[in-house]
C-alpha positions as CSV (number, residue, x, y, z in Angstrom):
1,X,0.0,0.0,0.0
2,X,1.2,3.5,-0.8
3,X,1.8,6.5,1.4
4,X,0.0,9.7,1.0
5,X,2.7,11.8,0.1
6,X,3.3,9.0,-3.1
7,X,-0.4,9.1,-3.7
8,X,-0.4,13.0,-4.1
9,X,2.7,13.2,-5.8
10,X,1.4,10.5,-8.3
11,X,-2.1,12.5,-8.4
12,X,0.2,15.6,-9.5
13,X,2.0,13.7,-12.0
14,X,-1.1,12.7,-14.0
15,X,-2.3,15.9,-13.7
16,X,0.9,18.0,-14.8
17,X,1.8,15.4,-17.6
18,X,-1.7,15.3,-19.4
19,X,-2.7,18.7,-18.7
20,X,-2.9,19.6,-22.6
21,X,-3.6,16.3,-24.1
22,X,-7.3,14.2,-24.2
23,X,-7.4,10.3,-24.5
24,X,-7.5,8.4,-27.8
25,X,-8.4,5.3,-26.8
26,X,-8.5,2.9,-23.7
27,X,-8.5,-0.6,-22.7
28,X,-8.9,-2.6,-19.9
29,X,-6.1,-5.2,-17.9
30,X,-7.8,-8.4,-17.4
31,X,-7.0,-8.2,-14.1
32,X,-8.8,-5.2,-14.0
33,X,-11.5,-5.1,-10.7
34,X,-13.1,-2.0,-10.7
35,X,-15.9,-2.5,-13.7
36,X,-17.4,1.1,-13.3
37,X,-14.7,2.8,-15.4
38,X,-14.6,0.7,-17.8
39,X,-18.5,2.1,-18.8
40,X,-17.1,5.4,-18.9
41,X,-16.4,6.5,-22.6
42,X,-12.9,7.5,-22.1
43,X,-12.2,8.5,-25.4
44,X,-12.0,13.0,-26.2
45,X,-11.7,13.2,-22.2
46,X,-9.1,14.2,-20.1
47,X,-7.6,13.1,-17.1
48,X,-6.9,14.4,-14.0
49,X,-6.3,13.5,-10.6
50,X,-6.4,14.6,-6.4
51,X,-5.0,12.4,-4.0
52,X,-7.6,11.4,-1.2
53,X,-5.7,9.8,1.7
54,X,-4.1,6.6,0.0
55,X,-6.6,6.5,-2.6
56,X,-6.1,8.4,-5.9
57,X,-9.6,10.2,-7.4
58,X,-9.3,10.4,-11.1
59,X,-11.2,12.9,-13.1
60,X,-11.9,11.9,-17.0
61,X,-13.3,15.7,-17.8
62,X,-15.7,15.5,-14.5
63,X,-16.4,12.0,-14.0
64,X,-14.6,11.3,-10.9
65,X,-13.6,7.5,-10.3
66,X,-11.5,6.9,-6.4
67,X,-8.9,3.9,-7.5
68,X,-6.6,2.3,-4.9
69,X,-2.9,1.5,-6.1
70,X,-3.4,-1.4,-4.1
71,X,0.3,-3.4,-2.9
72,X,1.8,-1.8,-6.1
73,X,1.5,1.6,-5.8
74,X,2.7,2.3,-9.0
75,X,2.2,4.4,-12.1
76,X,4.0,2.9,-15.1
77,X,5.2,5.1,-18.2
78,X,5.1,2.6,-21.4
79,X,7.1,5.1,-23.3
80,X,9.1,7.6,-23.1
81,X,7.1,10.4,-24.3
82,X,4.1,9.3,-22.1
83,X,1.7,8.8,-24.6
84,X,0.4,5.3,-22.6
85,X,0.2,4.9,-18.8
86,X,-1.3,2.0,-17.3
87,X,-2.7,2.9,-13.7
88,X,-2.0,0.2,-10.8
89,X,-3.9,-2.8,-12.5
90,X,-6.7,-1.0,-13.9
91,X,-5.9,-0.5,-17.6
92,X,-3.9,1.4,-20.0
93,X,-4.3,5.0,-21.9
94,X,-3.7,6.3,-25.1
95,X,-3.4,10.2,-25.5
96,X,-3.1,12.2,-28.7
């Protein structure tokens, strides 16, 4: 389980490095527990987050959706110029 200051400093992350850019496309780890986002249509939003305690509240446009990093606690880059990032076990982003 994270710590609150990772889970704010991962919230700001998000925030800061897709401030200008919306999502192309999504899809969703088969691992993937938390069914609600995945009726969201993701695709011309953007994302945002606020860190609330050790969960992290992600905004598409103003759909909010609270996500636990779980035991991982991790926000992986696929690429260098963070055009996909997968979010703890939940799924994985495309941005134009």
């Amino acid at each position: 389980m994270p710590e609150i200051s990772e889970v704010k400093l991962t919230a700001e992350f998000v925030t800061k490095a897709n401030k200008n850019r919306v999502i192309k496309n999504a899809s969703f780890l088969s691992t993937n527990k938390l069914k609600l986002i995945e009726e969201i249509d993701l695709a011309g939003k953007k994302i945002s987050a606020q860190s609330r305690g050790k969960e992290l509240k992600l905004f598409f446009d103003s759909e909010p959706v609270v996500i636990s990093l779980g035991m991982l606690g991790v926000l992986k880059t696929l690429k260098k110029e963070v055009t996909k990032i997968s979010i703890g076990s939940m799924g994985i982003f495309v941005f134009e």
